[in-house]
N, C-alpha and C positions, 0 to 999 in steps of 0.2 A: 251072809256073814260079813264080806268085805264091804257091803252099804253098810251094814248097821255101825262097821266101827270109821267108815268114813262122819257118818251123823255125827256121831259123838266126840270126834277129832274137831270139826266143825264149829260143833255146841261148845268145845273149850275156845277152840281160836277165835269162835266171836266175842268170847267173858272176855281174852287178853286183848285181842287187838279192835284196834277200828276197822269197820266195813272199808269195802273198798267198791267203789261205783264200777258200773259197765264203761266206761270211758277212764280208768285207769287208776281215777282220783283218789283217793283214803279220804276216810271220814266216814261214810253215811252211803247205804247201800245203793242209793240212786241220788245224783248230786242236780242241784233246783236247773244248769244245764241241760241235760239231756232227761230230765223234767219235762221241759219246756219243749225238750222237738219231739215228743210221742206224739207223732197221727191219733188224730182220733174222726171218726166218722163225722158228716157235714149233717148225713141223711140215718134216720132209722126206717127198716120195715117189717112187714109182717110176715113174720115166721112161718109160715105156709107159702103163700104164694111170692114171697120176694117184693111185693110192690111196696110203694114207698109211703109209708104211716105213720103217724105222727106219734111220738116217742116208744115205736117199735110194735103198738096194738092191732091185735089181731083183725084183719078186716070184718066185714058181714057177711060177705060171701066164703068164709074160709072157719067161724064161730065153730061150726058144727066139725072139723076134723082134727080139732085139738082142744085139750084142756087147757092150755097156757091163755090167759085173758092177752099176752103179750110178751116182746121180751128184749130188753134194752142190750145192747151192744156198742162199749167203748170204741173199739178201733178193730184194723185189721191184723189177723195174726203175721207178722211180719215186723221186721225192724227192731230197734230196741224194745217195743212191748211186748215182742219173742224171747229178744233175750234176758227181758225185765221176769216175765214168768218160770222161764227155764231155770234161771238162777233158783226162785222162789221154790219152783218142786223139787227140781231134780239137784241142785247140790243144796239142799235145804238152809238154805238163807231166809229165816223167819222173818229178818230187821224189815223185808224187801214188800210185806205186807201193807205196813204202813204208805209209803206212796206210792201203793198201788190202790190202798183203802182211797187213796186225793184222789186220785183218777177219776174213781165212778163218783163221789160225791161232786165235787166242783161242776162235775157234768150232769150227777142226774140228779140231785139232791134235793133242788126245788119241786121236781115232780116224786119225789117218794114222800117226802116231808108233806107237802099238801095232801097227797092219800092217806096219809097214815098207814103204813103200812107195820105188820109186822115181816121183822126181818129172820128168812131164817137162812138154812145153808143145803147144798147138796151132800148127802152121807158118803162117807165112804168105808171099805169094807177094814174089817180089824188086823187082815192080813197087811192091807195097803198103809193103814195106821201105825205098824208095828215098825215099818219099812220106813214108813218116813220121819215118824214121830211125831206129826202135827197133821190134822185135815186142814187143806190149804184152804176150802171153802171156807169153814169154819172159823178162820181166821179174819178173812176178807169181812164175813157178815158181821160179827162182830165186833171187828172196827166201825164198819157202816151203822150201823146202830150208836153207839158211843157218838159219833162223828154229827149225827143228824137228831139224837137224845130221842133215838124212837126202840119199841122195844126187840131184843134178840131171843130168840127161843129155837133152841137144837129138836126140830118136830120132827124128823125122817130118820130109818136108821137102814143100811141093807142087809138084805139076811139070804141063807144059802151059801153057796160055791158060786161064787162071781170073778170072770176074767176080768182081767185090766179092759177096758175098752181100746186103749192104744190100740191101731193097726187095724180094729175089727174093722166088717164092712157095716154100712145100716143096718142089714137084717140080721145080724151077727148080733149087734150093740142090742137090737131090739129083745131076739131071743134069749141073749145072756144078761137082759134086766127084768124081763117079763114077770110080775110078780113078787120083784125081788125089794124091792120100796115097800116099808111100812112105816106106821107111824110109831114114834117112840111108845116104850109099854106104860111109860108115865105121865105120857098125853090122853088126856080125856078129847074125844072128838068136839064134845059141848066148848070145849074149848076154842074150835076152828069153827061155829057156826057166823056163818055172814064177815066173817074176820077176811079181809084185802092183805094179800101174803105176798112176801116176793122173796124169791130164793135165789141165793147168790152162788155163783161159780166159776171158772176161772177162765176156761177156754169152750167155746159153743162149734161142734165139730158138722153133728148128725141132729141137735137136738133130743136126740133117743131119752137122756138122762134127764132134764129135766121135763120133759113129758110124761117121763114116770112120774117122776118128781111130785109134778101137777096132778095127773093121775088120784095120784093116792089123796092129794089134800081136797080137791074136788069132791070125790066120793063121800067126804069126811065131813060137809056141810061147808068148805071155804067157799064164799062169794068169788073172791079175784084170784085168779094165781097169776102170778108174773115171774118172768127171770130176768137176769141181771148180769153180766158178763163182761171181762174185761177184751176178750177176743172173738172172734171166729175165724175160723182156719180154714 
């Protein structure tokens, strides 16, 4: 109860006032300074074995123990890109989407645009929706689409009794999604045949969630699945 009427305390003080940056400044949630000093990674690799691939795709020797064709990563969780996303979830500052949407595009923009990809997002559950009042994925993809003129499609939905992942351990995160990813009831699968997808989401912990993720699009006839991440922790 005390979140829900913090959001909404929020949602009024951003209509009145201007955003105020992580460095102090008013204006504009994140000011084109501390913009400019997010780390971001030199190297990407592959999502299995850690070795270093070129814009984060799955090796040949590692194809066979995941559905993710691959999976891009901004920078490390740390530093203002921590406190850039903290802001973003946890005291729900919407404005902080947009350059955080600059982030993945500027960096990976030319290789999704040359795929063609369609963009979609990581689900999250109606309990954690109600709580925050926006899916943060959701957000991100969406911009990313708009941002690169390719198209956005909300394909994933989760269903059941699902924990937060916070805190969980791997086989926790894995147990408590197992099965839990489907595809929207208004998605025809014919829809995902041979279609190159990449699913966007905020912070890349265990993996667990967009393996389901992929999981399910896989199964469904997608050609490619990819992720796309602003961190890993």
């Amino acid at each position: 109860m005390i979140k829900a009427i913090e959001r909404v305390e929020n949602t009024i003080l951003d209509a009145i006032f201007p955003h105020q940056c992580l460095c102090g400044k008013w204006g504009e949630p994140l000011c084109s300074q501390c913009f400019g000093l997010i780390s971001k990674n030199k190297t990407q690799l592959c999502p299995v074995c850690k070795k270093l691939s070129e814009n984060g795709k799955t090796c040949p020797n590692c194809r066979q123990r995941t559905s993710l064709t691959g999976v891009m990563i901004f920078g490390d969780h740390e530093g203002l890109l921590k406190d850039a996303i903290w802001q973003y979830k946890y005291n729900f500052v919407k404005g902080m989407s947009e350059p955080l949407v600059r982030l993945l595009s500027e960096k990976f923009g030319v290789f999704i645009k040359k795929k063609q990809f369609v963009i979609t997002s990581v689900p999250i559950s109606k309990n954690r929706l109600n709580w925050r009042g926006f899916n943060q994925s959701e957000l991100l993809a969406a911009g990313l689409s708009t941002s690169l003129s390719l198209e956005y499609k909300n394909l994933l939905v989760k269903t059941g009794k699902i924990k937060p992942q916070v805190g969980l351990t791997r086989k926790e995160r894995i147990k408590n999604l197992k099965g839990k990813i489907e595809l929207g009831s208004k998605i025809n699968p014919k829809e995902l045949k041979s279609k190159r997808i990449i699913i966007v989401d905020d912070v890349y912990t265990t993996g667990t969630t967009l393996e389901e993720c992929a999981k399910t699009l896989r199964n469904n006839g997608a050609r490619e699945v990819w992720g796309i991440v602003l961190s890993r922790d």
